[in-house]
C-alpha positions as a Markdown table, in Angstrom:
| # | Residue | x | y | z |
|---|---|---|---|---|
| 1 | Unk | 126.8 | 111.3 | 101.4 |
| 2 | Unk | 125.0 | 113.5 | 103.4 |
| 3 | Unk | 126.1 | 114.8 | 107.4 |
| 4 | Unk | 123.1 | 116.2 | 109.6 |
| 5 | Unk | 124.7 | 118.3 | 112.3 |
| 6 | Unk | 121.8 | 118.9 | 114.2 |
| 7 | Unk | 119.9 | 116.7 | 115.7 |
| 8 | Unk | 118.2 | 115.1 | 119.3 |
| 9 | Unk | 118.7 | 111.9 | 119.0 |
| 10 | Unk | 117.5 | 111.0 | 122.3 |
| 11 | Unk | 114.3 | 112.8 | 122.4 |
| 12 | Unk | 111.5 | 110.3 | 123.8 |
| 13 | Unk | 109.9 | 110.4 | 120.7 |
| 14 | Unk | 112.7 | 107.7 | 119.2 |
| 15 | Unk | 112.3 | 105.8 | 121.8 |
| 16 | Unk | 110.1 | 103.1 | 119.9 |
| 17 | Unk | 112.2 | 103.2 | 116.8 |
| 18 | Unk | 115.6 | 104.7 | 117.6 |
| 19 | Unk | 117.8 | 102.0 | 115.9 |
| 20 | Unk | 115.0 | 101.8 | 112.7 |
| 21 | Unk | 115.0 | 105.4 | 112.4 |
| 22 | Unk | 119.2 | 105.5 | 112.1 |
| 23 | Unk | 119.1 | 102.6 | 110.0 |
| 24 | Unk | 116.3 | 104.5 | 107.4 |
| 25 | Unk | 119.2 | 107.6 | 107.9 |
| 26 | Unk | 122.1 | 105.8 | 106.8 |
| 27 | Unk | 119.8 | 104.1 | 103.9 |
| 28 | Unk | 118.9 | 107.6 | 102.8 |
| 29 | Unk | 122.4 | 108.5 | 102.2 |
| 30 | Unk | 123.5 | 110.3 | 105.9 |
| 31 | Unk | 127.2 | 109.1 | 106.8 |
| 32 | Unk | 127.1 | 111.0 | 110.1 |
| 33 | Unk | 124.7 | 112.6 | 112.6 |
| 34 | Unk | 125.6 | 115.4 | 115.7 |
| 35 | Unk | 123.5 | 114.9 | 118.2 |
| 36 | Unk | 123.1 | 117.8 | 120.7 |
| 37 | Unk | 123.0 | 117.9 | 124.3 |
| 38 | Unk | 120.7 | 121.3 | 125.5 |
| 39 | Unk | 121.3 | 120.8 | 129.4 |
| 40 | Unk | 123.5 | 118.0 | 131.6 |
| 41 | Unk | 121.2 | 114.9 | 131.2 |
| 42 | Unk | 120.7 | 115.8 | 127.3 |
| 43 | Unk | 124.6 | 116.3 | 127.2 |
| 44 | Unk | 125.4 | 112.9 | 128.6 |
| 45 | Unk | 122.6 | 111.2 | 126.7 |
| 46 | Unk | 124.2 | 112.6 | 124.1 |
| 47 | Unk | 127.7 | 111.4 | 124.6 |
| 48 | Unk | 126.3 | 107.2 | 125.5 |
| 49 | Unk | 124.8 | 107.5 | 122.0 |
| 50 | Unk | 128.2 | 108.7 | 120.2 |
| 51 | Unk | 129.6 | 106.2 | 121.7 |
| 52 | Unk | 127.0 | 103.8 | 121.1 |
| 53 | Unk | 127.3 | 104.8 | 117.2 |
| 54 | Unk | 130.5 | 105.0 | 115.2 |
| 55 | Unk | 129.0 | 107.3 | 112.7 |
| 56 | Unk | 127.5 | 109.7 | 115.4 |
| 57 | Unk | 129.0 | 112.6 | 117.5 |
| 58 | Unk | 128.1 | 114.5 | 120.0 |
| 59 | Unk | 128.0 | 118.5 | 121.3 |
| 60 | Unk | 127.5 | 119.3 | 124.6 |
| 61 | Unk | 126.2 | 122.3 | 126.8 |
| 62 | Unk | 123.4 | 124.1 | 128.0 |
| 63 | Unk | 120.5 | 126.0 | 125.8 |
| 64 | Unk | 119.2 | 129.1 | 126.9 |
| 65 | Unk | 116.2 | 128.1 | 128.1 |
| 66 | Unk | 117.4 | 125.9 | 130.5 |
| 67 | Unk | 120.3 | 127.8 | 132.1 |
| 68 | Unk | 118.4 | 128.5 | 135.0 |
| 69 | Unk | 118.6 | 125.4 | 135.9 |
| 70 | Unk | 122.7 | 124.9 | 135.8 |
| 71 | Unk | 124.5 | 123.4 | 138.7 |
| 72 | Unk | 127.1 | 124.4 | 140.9 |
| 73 | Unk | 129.1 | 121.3 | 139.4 |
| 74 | Unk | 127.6 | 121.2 | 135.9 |
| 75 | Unk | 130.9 | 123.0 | 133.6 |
| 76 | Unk | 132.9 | 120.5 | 135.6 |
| 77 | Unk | 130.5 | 117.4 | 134.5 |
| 78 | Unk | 131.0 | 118.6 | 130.9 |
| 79 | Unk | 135.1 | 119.2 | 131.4 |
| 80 | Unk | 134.7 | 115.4 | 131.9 |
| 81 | Unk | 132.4 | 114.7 | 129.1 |
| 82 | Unk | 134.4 | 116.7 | 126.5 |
| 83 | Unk | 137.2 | 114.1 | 127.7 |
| 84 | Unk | 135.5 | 111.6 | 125.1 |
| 85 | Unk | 136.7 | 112.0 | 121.2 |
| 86 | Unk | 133.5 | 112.2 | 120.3 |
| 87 | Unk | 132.7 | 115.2 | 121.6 |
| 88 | Unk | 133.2 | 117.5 | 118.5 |
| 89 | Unk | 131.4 | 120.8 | 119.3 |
| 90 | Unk | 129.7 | 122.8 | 122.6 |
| 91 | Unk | 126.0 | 124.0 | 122.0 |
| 92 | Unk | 123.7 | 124.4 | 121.8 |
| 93 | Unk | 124.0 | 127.7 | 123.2 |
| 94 | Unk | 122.8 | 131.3 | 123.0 |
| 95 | Unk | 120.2 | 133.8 | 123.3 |
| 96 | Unk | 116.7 | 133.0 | 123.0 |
| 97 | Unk | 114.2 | 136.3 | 123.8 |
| 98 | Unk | 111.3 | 135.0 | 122.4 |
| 99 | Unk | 110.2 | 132.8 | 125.1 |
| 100 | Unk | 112.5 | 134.2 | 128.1 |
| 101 | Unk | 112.7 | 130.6 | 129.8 |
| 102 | Unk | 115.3 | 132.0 | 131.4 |
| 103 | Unk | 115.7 | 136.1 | 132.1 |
| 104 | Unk | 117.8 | 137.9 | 129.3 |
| 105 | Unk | 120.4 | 138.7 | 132.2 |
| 106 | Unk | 121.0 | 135.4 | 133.1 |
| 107 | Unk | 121.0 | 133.7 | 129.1 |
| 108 | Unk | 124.0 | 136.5 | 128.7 |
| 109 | Unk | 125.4 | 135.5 | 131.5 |
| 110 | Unk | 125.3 | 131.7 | 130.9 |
| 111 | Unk | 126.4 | 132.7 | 127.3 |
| 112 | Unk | 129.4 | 134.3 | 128.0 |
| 113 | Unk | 130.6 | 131.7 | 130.3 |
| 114 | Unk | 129.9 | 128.7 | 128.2 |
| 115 | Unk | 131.8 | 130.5 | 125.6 |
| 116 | Unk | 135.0 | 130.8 | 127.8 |
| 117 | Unk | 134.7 | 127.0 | 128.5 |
| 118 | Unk | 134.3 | 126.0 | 124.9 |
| 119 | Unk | 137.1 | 128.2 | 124.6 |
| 120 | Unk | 139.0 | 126.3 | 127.2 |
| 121 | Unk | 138.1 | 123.0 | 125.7 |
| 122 | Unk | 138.8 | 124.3 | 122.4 |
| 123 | Unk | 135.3 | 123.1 | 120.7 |
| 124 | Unk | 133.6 | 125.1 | 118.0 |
| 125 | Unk | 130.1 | 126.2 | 119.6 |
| 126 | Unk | 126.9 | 125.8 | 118.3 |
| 127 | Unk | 124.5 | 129.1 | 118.2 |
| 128 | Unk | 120.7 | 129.4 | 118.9 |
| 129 | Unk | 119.8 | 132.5 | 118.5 |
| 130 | Unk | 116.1 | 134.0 | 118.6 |
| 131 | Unk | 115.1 | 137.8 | 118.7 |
| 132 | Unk | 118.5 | 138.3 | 120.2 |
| 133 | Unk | 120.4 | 139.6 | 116.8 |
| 134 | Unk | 122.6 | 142.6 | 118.6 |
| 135 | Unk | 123.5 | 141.0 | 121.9 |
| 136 | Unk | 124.3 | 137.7 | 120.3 |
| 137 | Unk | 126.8 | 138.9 | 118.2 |
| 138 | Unk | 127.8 | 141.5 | 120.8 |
| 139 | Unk | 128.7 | 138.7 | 123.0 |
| 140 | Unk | 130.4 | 136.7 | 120.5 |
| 141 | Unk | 133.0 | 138.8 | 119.4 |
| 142 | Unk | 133.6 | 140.5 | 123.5 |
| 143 | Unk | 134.0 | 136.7 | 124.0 |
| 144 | Unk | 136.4 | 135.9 | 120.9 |
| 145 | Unk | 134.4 | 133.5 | 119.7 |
| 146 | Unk | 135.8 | 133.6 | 116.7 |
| 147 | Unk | 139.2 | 131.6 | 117.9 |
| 148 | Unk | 137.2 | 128.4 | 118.3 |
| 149 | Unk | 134.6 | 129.0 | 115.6 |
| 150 | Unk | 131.4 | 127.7 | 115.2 |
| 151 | Unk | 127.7 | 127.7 | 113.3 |
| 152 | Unk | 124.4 | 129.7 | 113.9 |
| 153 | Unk | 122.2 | 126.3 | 113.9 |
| 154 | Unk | 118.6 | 126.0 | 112.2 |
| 155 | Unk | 119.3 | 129.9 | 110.5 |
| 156 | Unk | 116.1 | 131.9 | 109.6 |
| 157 | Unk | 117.3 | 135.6 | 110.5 |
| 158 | Unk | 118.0 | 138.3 | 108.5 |
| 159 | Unk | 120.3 | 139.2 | 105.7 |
| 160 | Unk | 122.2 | 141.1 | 108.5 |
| 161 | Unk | 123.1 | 138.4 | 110.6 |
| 162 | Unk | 124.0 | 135.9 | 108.2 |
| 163 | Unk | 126.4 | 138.6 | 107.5 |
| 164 | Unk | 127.5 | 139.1 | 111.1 |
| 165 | Unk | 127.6 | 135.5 | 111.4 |
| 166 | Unk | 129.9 | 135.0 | 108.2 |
| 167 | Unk | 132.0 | 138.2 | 108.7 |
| 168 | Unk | 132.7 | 136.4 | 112.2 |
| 169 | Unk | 134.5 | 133.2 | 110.8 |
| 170 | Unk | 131.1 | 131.1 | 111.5 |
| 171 | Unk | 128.8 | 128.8 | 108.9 |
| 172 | Unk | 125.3 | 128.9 | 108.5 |
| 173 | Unk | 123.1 | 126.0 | 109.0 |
| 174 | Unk | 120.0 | 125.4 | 107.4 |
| 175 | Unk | 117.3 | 123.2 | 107.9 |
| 176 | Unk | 113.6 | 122.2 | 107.4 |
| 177 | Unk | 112.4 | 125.9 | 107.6 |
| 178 | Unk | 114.4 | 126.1 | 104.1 |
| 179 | Unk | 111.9 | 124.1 | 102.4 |
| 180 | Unk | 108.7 | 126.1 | 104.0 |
| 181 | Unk | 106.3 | 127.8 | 101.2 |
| 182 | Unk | 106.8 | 131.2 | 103.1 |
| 183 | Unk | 110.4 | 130.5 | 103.6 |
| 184 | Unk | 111.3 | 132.4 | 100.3 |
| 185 | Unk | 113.3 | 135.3 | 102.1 |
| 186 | Unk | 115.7 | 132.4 | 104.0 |
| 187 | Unk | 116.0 | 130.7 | 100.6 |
| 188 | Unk | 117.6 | 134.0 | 98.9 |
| 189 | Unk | 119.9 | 134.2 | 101.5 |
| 190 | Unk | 120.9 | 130.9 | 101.6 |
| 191 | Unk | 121.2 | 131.4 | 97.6 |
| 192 | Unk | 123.7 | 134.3 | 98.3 |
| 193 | Unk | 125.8 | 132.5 | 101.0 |
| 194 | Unk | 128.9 | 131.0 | 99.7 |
| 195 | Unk | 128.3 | 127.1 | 99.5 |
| 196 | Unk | 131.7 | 126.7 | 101.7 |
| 197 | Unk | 130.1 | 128.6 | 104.4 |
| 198 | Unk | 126.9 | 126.2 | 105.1 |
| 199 | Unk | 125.7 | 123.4 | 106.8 |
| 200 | Unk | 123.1 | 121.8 | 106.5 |
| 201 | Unk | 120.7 | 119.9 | 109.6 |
| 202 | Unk | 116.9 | 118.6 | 110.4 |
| 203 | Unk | 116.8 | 120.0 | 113.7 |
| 204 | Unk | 114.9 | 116.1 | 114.4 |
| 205 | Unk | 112.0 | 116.0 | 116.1 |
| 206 | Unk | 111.2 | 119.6 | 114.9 |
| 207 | Unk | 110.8 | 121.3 | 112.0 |
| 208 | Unk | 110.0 | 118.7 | 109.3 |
| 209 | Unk | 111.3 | 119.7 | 105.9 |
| 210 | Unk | 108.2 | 119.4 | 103.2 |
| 211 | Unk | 106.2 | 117.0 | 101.5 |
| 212 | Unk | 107.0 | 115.4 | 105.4 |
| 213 | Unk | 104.7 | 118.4 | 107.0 |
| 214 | Unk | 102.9 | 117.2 | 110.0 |
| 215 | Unk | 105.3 | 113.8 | 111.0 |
| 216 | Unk | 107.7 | 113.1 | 113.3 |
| 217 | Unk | 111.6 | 114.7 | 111.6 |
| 218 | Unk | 114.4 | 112.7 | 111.4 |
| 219 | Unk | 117.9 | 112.6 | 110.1 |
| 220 | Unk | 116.8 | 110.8 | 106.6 |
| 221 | Unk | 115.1 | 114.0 | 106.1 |
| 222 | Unk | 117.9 | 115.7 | 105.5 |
| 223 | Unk | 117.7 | 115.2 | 102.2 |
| 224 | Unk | 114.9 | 117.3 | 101.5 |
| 225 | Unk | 117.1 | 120.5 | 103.0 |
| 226 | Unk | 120.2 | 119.6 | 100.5 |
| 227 | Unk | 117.7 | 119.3 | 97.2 |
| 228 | Unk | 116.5 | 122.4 | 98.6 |
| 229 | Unk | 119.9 | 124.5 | 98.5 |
| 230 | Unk | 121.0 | 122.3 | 95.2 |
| 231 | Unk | 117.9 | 124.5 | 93.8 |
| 232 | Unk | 118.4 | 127.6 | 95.2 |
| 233 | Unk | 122.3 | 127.3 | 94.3 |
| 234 | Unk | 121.6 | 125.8 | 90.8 |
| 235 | Unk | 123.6 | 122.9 | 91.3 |
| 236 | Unk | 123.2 | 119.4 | 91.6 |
| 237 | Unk | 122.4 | 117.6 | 94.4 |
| 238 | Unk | 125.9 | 115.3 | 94.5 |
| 239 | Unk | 127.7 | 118.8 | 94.9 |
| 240 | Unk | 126.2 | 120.6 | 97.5 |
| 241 | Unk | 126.3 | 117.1 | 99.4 |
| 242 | Unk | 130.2 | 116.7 | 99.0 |
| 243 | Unk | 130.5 | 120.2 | 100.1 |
| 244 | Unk | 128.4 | 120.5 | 103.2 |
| 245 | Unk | 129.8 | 117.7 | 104.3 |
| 246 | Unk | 133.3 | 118.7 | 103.8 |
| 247 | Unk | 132.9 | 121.8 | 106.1 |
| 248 | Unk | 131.0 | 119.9 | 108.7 |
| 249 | Unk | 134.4 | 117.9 | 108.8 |
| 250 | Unk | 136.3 | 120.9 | 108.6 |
| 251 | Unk | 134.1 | 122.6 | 111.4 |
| 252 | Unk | 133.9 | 119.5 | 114.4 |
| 253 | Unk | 137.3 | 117.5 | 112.7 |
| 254 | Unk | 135.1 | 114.4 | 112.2 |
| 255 | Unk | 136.8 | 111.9 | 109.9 |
């Protein structure tokens, strides 16, 4: 069994299909999905459909492009969300310098005090991180992120920050991009980081794993990412399935 720990559940492009498209997940061998809230609307569409779904849980918080936009009352709306059980991480969160959405100052900002509420909520948090190497880490260990924990979602930096990320306590989480023809750097460090250290995610809508180039992602997809790393790791598909999904119940203390 299989447990995708990133996706977006309740982007608009489900909306025709949402209960078909879980159903074909759970068909395809997925026991349990994350789905991730990236500002307060996302966050508490995100919460309705854990609760909705036994099998799926949700993170909560605010991604760096959109922390411009955070509220006066907004960490108080997600103290109140992170009430609910199934809220099992915070993220996604981070650094994104690619785009600039938001201005660098105010992403570290943002960063540093969504860290100190995970921290006082005591969720793992969930890391986007984009041209932003130095000052993510940086911030995470200034911040002690390391207490609560947490993954670098949808990986595809360097050598040097998968080992950053790992020396800091944190897992790695690959997804679709794994399976890319031009990926073949990402595979050989996903080949040299120790099985008990990764997750494994679609990223749904996005980044559609091959022979699916070119469709709409979704959880059953999954699939392709864990045949992917059984390859690269040389082992079969049943173990790198029992594994991943034993630290993503280790990370977010699903059952």
């Amino acid at each position: 069994m299989l447990i995708d720990t990133h996706t977006h559940l309740d982007d608009a492009r489900y909306n025709d299909d949402r209960e078909a498209m879980i159903a074909r997940a759970r068909e395809a061998g997925v026991e349990a999905f994350l789905t991730i809230g990236c500002d307060l609307a996302t966050s508490q569409a995100a919460v309705a459909l854990a609760t909705q779904y036994p099998f799926v849980y949700a993170s909560i918080g605010v991604h760096p492009h959109e922390v411009k936009h955070i509220g006066d009352a907004w960490y108080d709306e997600f103290r109140q969300l992170a009430k609910s059980k199934k809220v099992v991480a915070y993220g996604e969160i981070g650094l994104d310098y690619h785009y600039n959405h938001s201005s660098p100052k105010e992403q570290r900002e943002r960063f540093r005090e969504q860290i100190q509420l995970a921290r006082e909520l005591r969720l793992p948090v969930i890391i986007h991180t984009r041209e932003a190497q130095e000052d993510t880490i940086a911030i995470l260990k200034e911040e002690n992120a390391s207490e609560i924990g947490g993954v670098f979602h949808c990986f595809s930096g360097d050598a040097w920050l998968a080992k950053d990320a790992l020396d800091l306590g944190f897992y790695l989480s690959f997804s679709g991009i794994l399976t890319f023809p031009n990926a073949a750097m990402l595979r050989d460090i996903a080949k040299n980081t120790p099985l008990n250290r990764v997750l494994i995610e679609t990223d749904c809508p996005y980044l559609t794993p091959v022979p699916y180039r070119g469709k709409r992602n979704e959880p059953a997809y999954v699939s392709q990412v864990a045949q992917q790393l059984a390859s690269v790791h040389g082992l079969p598909l049943n173990d790198v399935a029992k594994q991943t999904s034993k630290n993503a119940k280790q990370l977010f203390k699903i059952a």
